[in-house]
C-alpha positions in Angstrom: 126.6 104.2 100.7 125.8 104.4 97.2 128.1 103.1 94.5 127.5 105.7 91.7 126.2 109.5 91.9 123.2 108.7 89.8 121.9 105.9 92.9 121.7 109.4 94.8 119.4 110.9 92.4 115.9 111.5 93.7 113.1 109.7 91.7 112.4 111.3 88.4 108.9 110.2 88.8 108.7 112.0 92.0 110.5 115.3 91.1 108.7 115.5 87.8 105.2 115.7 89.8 107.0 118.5 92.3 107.9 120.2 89.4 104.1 119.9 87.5 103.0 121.0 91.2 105.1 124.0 91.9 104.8 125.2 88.0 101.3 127.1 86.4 98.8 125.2 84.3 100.4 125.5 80.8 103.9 126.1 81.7 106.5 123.3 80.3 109.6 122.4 81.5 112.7 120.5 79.3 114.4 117.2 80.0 117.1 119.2 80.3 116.5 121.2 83.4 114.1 118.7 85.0 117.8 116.8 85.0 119.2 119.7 87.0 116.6 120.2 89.2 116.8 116.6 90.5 120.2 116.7 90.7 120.1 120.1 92.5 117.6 118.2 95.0 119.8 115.4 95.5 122.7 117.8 96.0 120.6 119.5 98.8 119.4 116.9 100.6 122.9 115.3 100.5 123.9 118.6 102.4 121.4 118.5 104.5 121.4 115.2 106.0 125.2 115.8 106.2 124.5 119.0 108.4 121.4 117.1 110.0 124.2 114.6 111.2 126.5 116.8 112.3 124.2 118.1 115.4 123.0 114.6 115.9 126.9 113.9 116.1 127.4 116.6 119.0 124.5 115.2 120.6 126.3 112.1 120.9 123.4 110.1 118.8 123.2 107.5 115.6 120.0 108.8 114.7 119.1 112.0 113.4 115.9 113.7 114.6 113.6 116.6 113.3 115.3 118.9 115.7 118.6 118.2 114.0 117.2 118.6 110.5 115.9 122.1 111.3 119.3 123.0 113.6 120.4 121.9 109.7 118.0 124.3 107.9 119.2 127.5 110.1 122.7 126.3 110.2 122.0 126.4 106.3 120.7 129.9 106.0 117.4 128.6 105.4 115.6 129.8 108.1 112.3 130.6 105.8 111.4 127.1 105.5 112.2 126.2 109.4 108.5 127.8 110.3 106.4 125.8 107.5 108.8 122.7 108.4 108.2 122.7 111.7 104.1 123.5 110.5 104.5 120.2 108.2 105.9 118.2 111.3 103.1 119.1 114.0 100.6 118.5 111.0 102.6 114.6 110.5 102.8 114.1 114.2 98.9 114.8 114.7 98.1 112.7 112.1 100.5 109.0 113.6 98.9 110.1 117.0 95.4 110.0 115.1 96.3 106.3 113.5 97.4 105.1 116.7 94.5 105.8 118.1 92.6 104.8 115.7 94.2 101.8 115.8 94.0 101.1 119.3 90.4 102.4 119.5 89.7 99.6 116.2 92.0 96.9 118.7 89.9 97.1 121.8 86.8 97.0 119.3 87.5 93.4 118.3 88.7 92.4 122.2 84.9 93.4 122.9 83.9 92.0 119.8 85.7 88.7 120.7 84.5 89.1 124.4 81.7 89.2 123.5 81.2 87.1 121.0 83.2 84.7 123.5 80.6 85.0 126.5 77.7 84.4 124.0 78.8 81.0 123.1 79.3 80.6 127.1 75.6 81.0 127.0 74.8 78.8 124.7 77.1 76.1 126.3 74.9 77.2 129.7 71.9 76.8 127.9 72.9 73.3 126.2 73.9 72.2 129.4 70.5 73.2 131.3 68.7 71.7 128.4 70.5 68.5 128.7 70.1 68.3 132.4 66.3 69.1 131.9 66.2 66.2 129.8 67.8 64.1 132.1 65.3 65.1 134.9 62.6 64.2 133.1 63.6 60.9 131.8 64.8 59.9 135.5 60.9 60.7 136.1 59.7 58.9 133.3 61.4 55.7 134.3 60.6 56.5 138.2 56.6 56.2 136.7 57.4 53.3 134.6 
């Protein structure tokens, strides 16, 4: 747990670029209520979590879940932002299952790769090997003349 309120506040970094995002070209904002607005966003996800961890609680788990963060959102009286959250979370969860693929597709690439590359210097052992013994043949047949 944090040691002072102010470890709790959100980046101002971050909220500053929320702010410049949310807000139309040309419009300013003071240090003043930047201030309060992170504060207000740390205040809310505070609140949120703590709800959040309340269902995961009654579901008798440590961890909480994006089903217990929207249970949190309704229980909240935010049920406008439970639709575009759960939007947001099919859009995250397509894009992991899109990595992971990725990755594994880009894993089994370099098995074949290596496989591959693997088998080719079994060739050239073969082809050493048959060389060698061709060699061999024909000095046995050299000294059989001699």
């Amino acid at each position: 747990m944090a040691e002072r309120p102010e470890d709790l506040n959100l980046p101002n970094a971050v909220i500053t670029r929320i702010i410049k995002e949310a807000l139309p070209d040309g419009v300013n904002i003071s240090k003043e209520a930047r201030s309060a607005i992170s504060r207000a966003a740390s205040v809310f996800v505070l609140y949120a979590t703590s709800c959040a961890n309340n269902f995961a609680m009654k579901g008798k788990r440590k961890t909480l879940n994006a089903s217990d963060v929207l249970s949190a959102m309704e229980e909240m009286e935010f049920q406008r932002f439970v639709t575009p959250l759960k939007e947001a979370l099919e859009a995250y969860r397509r894009e992991q299952k899109g990595k992971k693929e990725a990755s594994e597709q880009k894993k089994k690439d370099k098995d074949k790769k290596t496989d591959s590359e693997e088998q080719d210097k079994s060739r050239e052992e073969d082809d050493e090997d048959e060389e060698r013994l061709d060699e061999e043949e024909q000095n046995e047949e050299e000294e059989v003349d001699n």
